[in-house]
Each structure stands twice: as structure tokens, then as C-alpha cells.
Backbone as CSV, one residue per row, in Angstrom:
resi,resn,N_x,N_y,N_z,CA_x,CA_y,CA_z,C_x,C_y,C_z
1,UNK,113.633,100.157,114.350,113.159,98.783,114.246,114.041,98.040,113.240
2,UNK,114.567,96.977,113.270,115.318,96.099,112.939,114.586,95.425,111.489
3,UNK,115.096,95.348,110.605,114.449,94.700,109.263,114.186,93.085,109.924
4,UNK,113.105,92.845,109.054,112.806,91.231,109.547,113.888,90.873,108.698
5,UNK,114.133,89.203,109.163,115.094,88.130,108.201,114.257,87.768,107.352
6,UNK,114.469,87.472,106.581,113.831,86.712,105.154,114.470,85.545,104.783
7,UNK,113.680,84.189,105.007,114.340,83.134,104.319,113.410,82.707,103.787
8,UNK,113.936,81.207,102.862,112.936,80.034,102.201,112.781,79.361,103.613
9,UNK,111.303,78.830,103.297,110.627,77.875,104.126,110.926,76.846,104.399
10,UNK,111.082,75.779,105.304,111.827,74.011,104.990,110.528,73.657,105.129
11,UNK,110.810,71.643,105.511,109.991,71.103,105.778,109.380,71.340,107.188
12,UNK,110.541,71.633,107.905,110.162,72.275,109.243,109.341,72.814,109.695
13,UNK,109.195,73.857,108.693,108.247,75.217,109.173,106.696,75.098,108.951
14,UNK,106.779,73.369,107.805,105.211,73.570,107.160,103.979,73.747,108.265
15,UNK,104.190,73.002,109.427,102.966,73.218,110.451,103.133,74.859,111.372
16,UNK,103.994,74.840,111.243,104.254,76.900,111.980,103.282,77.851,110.578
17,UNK,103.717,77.524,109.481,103.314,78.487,108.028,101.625,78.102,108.240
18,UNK,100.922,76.944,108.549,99.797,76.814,108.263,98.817,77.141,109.134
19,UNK,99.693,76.876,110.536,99.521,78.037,111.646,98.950,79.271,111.866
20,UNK,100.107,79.752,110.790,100.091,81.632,110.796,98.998,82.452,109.710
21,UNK,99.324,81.163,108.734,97.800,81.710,107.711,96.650,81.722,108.164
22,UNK,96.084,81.111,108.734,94.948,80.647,109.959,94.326,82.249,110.456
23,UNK,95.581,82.634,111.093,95.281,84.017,112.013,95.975,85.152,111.053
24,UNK,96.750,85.319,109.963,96.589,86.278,109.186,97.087,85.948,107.628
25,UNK,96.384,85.242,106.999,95.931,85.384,105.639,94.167,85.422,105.730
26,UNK,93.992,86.492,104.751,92.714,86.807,103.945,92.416,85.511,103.014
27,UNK,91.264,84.835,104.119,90.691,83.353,102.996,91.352,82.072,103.122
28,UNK,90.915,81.205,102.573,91.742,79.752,102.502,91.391,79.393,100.445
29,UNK,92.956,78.170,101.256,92.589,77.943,99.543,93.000,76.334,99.904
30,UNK,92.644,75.686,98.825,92.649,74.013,98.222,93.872,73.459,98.906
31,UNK,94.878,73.872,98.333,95.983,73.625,98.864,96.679,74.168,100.399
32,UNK,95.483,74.724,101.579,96.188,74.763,102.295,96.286,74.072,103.239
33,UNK,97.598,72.843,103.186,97.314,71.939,103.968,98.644,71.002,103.742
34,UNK,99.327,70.827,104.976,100.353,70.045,104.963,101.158,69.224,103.732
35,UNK,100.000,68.433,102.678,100.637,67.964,101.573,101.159,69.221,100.795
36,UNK,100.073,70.064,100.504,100.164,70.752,99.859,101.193,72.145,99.755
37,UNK,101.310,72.544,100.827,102.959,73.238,101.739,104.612,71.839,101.320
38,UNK,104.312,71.028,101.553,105.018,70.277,101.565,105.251,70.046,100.296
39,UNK,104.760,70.124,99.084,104.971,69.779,97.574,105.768,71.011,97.507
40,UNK,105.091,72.256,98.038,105.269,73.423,97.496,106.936,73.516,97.536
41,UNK,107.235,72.994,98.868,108.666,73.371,99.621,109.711,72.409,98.546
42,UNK,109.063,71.080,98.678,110.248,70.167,97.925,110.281,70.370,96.347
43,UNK,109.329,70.950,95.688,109.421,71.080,94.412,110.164,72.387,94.104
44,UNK,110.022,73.470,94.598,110.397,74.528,94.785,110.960,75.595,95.684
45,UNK,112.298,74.738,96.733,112.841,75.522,98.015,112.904,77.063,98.054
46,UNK,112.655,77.640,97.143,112.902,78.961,97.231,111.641,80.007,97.485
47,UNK,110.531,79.519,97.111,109.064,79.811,96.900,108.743,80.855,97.764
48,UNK,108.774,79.674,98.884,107.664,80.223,99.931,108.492,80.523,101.011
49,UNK,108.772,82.088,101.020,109.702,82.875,101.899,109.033,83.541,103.255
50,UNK,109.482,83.266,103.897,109.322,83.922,105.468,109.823,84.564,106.445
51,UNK,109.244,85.832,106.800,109.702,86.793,107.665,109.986,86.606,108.784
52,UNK,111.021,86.762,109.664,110.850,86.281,110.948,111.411,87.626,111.702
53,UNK,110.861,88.125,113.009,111.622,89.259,113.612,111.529,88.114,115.075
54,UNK,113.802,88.413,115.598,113.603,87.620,116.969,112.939,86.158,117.372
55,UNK,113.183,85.641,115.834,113.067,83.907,116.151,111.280,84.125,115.796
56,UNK,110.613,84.495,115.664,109.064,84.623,115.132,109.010,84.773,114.090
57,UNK,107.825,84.386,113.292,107.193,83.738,111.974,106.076,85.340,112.247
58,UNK,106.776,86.466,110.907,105.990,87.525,110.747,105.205,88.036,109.766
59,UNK,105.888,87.216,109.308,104.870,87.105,107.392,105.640,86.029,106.373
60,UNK,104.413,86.124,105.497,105.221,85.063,104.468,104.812,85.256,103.094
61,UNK,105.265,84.808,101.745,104.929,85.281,100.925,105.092,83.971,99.828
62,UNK,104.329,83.528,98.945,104.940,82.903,97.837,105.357,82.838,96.520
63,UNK,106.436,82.979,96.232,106.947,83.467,95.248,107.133,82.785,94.038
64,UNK,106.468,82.126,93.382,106.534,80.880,92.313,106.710,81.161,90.857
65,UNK,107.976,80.643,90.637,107.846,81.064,89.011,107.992,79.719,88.338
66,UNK,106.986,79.850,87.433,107.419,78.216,86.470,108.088,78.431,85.082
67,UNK,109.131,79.364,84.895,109.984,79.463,83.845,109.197,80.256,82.589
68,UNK,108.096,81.149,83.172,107.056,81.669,82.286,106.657,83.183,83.172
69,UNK,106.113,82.411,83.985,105.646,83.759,85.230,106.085,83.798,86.303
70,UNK,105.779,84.669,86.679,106.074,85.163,88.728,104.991,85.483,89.071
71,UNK,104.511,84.508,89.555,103.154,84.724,90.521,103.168,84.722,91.918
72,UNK,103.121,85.797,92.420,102.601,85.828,93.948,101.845,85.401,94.672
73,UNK,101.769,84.803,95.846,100.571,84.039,96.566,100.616,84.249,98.401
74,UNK,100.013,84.302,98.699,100.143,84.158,100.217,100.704,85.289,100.901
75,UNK,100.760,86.614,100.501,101.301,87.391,100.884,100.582,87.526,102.519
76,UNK,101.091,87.389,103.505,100.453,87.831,104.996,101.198,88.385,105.993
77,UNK,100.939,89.250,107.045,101.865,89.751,108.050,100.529,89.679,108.987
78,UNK,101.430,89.063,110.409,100.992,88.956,111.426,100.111,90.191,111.685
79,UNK,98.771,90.230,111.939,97.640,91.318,112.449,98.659,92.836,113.499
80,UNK,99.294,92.148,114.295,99.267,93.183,115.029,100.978,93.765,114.787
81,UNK,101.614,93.162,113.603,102.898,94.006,112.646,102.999,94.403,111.571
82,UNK,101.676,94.825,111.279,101.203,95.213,109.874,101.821,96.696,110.047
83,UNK,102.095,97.437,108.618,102.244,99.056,108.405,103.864,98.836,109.282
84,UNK,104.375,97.849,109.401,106.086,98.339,109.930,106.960,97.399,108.594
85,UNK,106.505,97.562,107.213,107.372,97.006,106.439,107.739,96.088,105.731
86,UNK,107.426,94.586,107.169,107.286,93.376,106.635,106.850,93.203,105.611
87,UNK,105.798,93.148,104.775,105.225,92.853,103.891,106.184,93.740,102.726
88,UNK,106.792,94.747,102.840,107.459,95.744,101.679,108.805,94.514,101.921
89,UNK,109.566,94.075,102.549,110.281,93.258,102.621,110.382,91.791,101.791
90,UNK,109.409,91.433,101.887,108.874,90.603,101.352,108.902,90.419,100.080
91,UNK,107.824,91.597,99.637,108.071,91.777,98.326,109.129,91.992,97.515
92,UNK,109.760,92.693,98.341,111.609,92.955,97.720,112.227,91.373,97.664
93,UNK,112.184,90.635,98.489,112.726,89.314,98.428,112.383,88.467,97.380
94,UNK,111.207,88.437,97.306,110.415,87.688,96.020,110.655,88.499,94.720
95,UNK,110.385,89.869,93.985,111.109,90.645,93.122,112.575,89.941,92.658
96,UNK,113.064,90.374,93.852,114.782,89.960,93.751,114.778,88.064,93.426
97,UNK,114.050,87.816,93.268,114.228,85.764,93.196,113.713,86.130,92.239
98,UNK,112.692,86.778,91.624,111.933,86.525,90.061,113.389,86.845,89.230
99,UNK,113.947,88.181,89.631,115.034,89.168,88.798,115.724,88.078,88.789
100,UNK,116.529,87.071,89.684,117.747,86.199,89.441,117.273,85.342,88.588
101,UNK,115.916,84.553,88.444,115.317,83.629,88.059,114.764,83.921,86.529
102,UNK,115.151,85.017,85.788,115.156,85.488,84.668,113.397,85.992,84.690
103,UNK,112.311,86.361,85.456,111.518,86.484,85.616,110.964,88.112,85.278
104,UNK,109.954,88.436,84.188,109.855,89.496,83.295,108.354,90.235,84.081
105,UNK,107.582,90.038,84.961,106.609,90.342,85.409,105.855,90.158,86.616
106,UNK,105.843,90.451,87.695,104.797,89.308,88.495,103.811,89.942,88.762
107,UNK,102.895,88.774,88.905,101.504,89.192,89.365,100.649,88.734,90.831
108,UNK,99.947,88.693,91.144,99.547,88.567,92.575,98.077,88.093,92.510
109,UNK,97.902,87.375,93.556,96.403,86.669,93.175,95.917,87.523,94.208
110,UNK,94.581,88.422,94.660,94.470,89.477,95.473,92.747,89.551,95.670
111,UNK,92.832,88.601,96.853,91.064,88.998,96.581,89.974,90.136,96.832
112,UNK,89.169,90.033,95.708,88.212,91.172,95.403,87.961,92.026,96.436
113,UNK,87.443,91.263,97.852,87.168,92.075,98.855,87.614,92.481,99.789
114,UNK,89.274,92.201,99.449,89.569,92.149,100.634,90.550,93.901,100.238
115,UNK,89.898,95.182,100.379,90.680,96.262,100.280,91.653,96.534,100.630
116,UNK,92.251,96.373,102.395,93.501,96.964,102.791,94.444,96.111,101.880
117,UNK,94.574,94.812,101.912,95.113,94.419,100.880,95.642,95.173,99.212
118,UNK,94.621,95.456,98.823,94.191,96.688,97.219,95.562,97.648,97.394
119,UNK,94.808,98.259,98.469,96.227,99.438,98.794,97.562,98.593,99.401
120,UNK,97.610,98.267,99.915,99.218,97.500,100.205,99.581,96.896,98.657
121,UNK,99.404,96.413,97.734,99.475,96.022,96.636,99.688,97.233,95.442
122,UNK,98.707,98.156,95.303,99.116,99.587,94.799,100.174,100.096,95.131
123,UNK,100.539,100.212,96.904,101.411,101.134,97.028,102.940,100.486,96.905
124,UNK,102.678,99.046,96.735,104.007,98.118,95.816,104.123,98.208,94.647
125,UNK,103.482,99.499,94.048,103.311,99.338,92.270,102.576,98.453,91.673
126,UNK,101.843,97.040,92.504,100.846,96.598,91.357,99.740,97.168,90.925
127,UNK,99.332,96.708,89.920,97.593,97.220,89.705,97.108,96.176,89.049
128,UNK,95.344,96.196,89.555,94.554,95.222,88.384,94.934,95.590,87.355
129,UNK,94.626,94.369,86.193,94.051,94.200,84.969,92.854,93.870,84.820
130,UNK,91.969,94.561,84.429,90.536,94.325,84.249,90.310,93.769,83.435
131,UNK,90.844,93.439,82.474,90.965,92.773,81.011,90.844,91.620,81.309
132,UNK,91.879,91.130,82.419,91.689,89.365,82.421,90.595,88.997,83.748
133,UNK,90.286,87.944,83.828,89.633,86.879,84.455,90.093,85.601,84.972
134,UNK,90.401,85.501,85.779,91.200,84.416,86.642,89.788,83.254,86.326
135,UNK,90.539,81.855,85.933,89.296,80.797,85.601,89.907,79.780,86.006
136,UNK,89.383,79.141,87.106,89.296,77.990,87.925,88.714,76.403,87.779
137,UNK,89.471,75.972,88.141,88.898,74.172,88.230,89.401,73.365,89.492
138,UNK,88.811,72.881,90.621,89.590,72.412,91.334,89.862,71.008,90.915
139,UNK,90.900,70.680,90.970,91.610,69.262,90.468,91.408,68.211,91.965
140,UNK,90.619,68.577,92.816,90.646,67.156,93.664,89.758,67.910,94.897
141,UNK,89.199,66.998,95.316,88.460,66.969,96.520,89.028,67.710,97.619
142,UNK,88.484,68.811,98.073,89.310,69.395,100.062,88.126,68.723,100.836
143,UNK,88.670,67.539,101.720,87.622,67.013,102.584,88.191,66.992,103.929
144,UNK,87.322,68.694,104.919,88.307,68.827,105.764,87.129,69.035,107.114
């Protein structure tokens, strides 16, 4: 099997990316939604990277550092190309952008219930910190 391609996202892709989260990302969030893809892309072209095998959108990942951290977001692979890599790809791509980007750590936002996730994340070397507590405010209305 052929490694997926890995690129940054354009403006292009924002309605294909919001697409694909739909049918495989775990959950929604505030920002998922055309403006909000669209800030992501023009503020930060490198971010939000995507897998493609044979011209298809196979996963995607976001890779954001604000000159402090590397935070992970959106990690997803299409339901039925899961366990062939993509997602280990991924992560190597985003790693490798923190490493150029002088980036000392990253972390991953990973929700509680969602297990297969847990293990795909372990077996990339992350682990919780139980110590911290992720603390939230939404800054604006989702009226969808």
C-alpha cells in the first residue's frame, strides 16, 4: 500500500475538510464551520494538513503552534482506512512542522470517551496528564 500524500489545506479544500469531519471525526466543535476553517487556513497555511490516497481526502490533522505550544486537533481517518497508517502519517507530518517550527512538546485535545482514539494516541507515544484540566469559555454564539 502506497503512503498517503500529506499536504497543507487551501481555501479550496475548506468545504471537502468539513465534509469529511462530519463522517469521521469524534464530536463537533465551535469552530466547525467554514469561517472558522477559513481563519484557520489564512492565519496559519501550514496547520491543517491532509491525507489524500489517489486524489481522496483520507484524514486530516491540525497542527497549530502559537510560538509556545503544539497542539493537536482534528486528528481523523476516513472509517473504512483506519489501522493502514494514515493517521501514523499524519502525526509524523505535524511532529516534523512542530520540530522545524522550534516546537518543544505537543499535546492533543482527545475526548474522554472516545477510547479507540486513547489507544491510537498511546500507541503514538502520547499519554494523559491527569494533573491538568482543560477550562473552557465559548467566545461567541454557534447558531446552527
Amino acid at each position: 500500500m502506497t503512503e498517503p500524500r500529506i499536504r497543507p489545506a487551501t481555501a479550496d479544500d475548506i468545504d471537502a475538510v468539513l465534509a469529511f469531519w462530519r463522517t469521521a471525526a469524534e464530536g463537533t466543535s465551535i469552530t466547525d464551520d467554514r469561517d472558522g476553517v477559513r481563519r484557520l487556513v489564512a492565519r496559519d497555511p501550514g496547520a491543517l494538513l491532509l491525507a489524500e490516497r489517489a486524489g481522496e481526502l483520507v484524514g486530516t490533522v491540525i497542527a497549530g503552534f502559537d510560538g509556545w505550544r503544539c497542539h493537536l486537533y482534528r486528528l481523523a481517518v476516513r472509517p473504512d482506512r483506519r489501522r493502514r497508517g494514515i493517521g501514523s502519517a499524519l502525526l509524523a507530518a505535524a511532529e516534523e512542522r512542530f520540530a522545524r517550527l522550534g516546537g518543544r512538546r505537543g499535546d492533543a485535545m482527545v475526548l474522554t470517551r472516545n477510547e479507540r482514539a486513547h489507544h491510537a494516541w498511546r500507541a503514538a507515544g502520547y499519554a494523559p496528564e491527569e494533573h491538568w484540566r482543560r477550562w473552557v469559555k465559548p467566545l461567541a454564539d454557534r447558531s446552527d
